[in-house]
C-alpha positions in Angstrom: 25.8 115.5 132.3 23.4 115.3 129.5 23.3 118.2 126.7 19.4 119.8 126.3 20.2 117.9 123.1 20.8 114.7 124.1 17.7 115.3 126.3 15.5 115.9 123.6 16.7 112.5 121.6 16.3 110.6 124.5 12.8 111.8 125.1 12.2 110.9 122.0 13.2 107.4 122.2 11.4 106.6 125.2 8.4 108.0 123.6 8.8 105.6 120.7 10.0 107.9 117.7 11.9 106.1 115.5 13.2 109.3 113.9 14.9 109.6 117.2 17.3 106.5 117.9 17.7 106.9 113.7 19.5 110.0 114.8 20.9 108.8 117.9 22.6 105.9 115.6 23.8 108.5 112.9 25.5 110.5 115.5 27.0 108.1 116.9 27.5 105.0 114.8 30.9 106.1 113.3 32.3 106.7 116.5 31.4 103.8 118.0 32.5 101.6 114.8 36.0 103.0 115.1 36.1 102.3 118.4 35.6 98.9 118.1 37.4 98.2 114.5 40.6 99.0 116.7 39.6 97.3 119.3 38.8 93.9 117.2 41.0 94.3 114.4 38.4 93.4 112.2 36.0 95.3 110.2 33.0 92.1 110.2 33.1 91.4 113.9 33.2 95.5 114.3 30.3 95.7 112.4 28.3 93.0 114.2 29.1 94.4 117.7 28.1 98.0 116.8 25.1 96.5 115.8 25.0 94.9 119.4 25.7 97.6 120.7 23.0 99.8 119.4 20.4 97.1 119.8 21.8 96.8 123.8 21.3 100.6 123.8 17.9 100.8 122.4 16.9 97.7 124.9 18.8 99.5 128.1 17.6 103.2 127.1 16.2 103.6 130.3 20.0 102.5 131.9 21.4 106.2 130.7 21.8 107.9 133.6 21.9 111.8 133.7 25.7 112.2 134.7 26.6 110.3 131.4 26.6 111.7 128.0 25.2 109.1 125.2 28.5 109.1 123.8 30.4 107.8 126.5 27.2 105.4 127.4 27.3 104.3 124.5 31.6 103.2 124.3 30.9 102.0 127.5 28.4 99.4 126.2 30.9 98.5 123.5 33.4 98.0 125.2 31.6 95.3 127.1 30.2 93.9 123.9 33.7 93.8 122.9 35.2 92.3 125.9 32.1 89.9 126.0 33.1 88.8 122.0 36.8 88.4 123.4 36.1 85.9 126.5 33.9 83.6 124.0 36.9 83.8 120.9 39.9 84.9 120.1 41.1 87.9 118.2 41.8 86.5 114.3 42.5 89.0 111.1 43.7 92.2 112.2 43.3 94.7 109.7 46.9 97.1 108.6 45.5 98.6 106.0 42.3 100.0 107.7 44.9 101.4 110.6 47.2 102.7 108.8 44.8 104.3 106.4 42.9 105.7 110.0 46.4 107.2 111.0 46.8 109.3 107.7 43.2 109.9 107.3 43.4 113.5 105.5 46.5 114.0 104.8 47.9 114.0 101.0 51.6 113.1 100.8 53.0 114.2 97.9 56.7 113.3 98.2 57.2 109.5 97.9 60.0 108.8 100.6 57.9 110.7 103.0 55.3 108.4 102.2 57.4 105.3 102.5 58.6 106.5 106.0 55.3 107.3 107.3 53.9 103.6 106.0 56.7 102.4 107.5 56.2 104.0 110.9 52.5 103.0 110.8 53.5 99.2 110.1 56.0 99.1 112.7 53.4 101.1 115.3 50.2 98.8 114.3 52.7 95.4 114.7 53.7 97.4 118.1 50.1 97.8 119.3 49.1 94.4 118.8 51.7 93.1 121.1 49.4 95.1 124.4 47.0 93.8 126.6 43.5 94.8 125.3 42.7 96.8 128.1 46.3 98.8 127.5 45.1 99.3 123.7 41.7 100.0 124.7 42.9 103.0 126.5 45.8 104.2 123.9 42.9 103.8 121.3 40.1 106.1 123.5 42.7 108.4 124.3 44.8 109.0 121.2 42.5 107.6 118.4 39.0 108.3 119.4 40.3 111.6 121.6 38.2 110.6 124.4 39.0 113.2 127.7 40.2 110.8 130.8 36.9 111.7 132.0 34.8 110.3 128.9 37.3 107.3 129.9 36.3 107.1 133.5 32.7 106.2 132.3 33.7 103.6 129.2 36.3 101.4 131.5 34.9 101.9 135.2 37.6 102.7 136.4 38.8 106.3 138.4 40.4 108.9 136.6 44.1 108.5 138.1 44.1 104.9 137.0 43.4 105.3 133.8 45.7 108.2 133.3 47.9 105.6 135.2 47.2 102.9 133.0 47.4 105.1 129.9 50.9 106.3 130.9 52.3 102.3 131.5 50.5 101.6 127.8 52.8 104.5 126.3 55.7 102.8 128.1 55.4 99.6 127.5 54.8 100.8 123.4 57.6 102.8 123.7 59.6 99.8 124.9 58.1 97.4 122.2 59.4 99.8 119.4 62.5 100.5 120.9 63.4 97.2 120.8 61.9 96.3 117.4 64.2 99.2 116.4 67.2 98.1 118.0 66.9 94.3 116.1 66.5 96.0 112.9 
C-alpha cells in the first residue's frame, strides 16, 4: 500500500513536477543501483540499467498500482531490465572488490588477521555466489543484501510468498553446499 508520502510524489509526477521524480530518483536510486550492481556484477551495465530503469518508471508512472510501494515497483522493473540485459548478453567482469567492500561497509578492522580472515571469507562467499542461478542470487541478494521482507519480494519476482521463501531456503543450501565443498578441496 502506498505511504501519504509516496502519494504525494506520485501526484506530483503525474502532474509534471520535475522536483518530484528528482526526489523520487534520490530516494531511491541507491537502492536500486545496489540491487542491480549484484545482480550484474558490474558497476557500468548497473549504472546503464538504473538509468533504464528510472526512465521505464517515469514512462510507466501510471502502471504503479496502490497495493505496491514505489520501492518494490521500482526492483520489480529492475529486475526485468536486468533479466531483459541477461537474455540479449552474457554476464562479463564481476566486480570482488565492490562486493566485498559492500559486505564490510562500516565496519573498521583494526586487527590484521581478522581482516585477512574476513577478506578471505568474502572471496570465497563472492566466488560461491557466482556459481547460483540468477534467479537463486536474485533472491539471496533481496533478501540478505538489500533486506527486502518476502513480501517486498513477492512484488519484485512475481512469484507467492511460500515460493520464494522456498526458493530462498534451496539458494542458502545449495551456497552452503558450494562452500562446503570449496572448503573440503582446500
Amino acid at each position: 500500500m502506498l505511504q501519504r508520502y509516496e502519494r504525494q510524489i506520485l501526484k506530483g509526477i503525474r502532474e509534471g513536477e520535475s522536483s518530484a521524480f528528482e526526489t523520487l530518483i534520490d530516494e531511491h536510486y541507491r537502492s536500486v543501483f545496489g540491487f542491480l550492481a549484484y545482480l550484474c556484477g558490474d558497476i557500468s551495465s548497473a549504472e546503464d540499467l538504473t538509468q533504464d530503469t528510472f526512465t521505464s518508471a517515469w514512462s510507466n508512472i501510471d502502471s504503479l498500482k496502490r497495493q505496491a510501494s514505489i520501492k518494490t515497483w521500482l526492483h520489480k522493473i529492475a529486475y526485468n531490465k536486468i533479466l531483459d540485459s541477461k537474455r540479449t548478453s552474457k554476464r562479463h567482469s564481476v566486480l570482488e572488490t565492490e562486493f566485498r567492500d559492500e559486505l564490510s561497509a562500516g565496519k573498521i578492522v583494526s586487527d590484521p588477521l581478522n581482516f585477512v580472515v574476513k577478506d578471505e571469507f568474502s572471496r570465497l562467499l563472492f566466488q560461491a555466489m557466482q556459481k547460483l542461478e540468477p534467479d537463486e542470487y536474485a533472491v539471496i541478494i533481496l533478501h540478505y543484501i538489500q533486506n527486502f521482507s518476502y513480501k517486498e519480494m513477492k512484488s519484485v519476482l512475481k512469484e507467492p510468498v511460500g515460493t520464494i521463501k522456498w526458493r530462498t531456503n534451496q539458494a542458502l543450501k545449495k551456497l552452503r553446499e558450494i562452500l562446503l565443498a570449496g572448503y573440503n578441496h582446500e
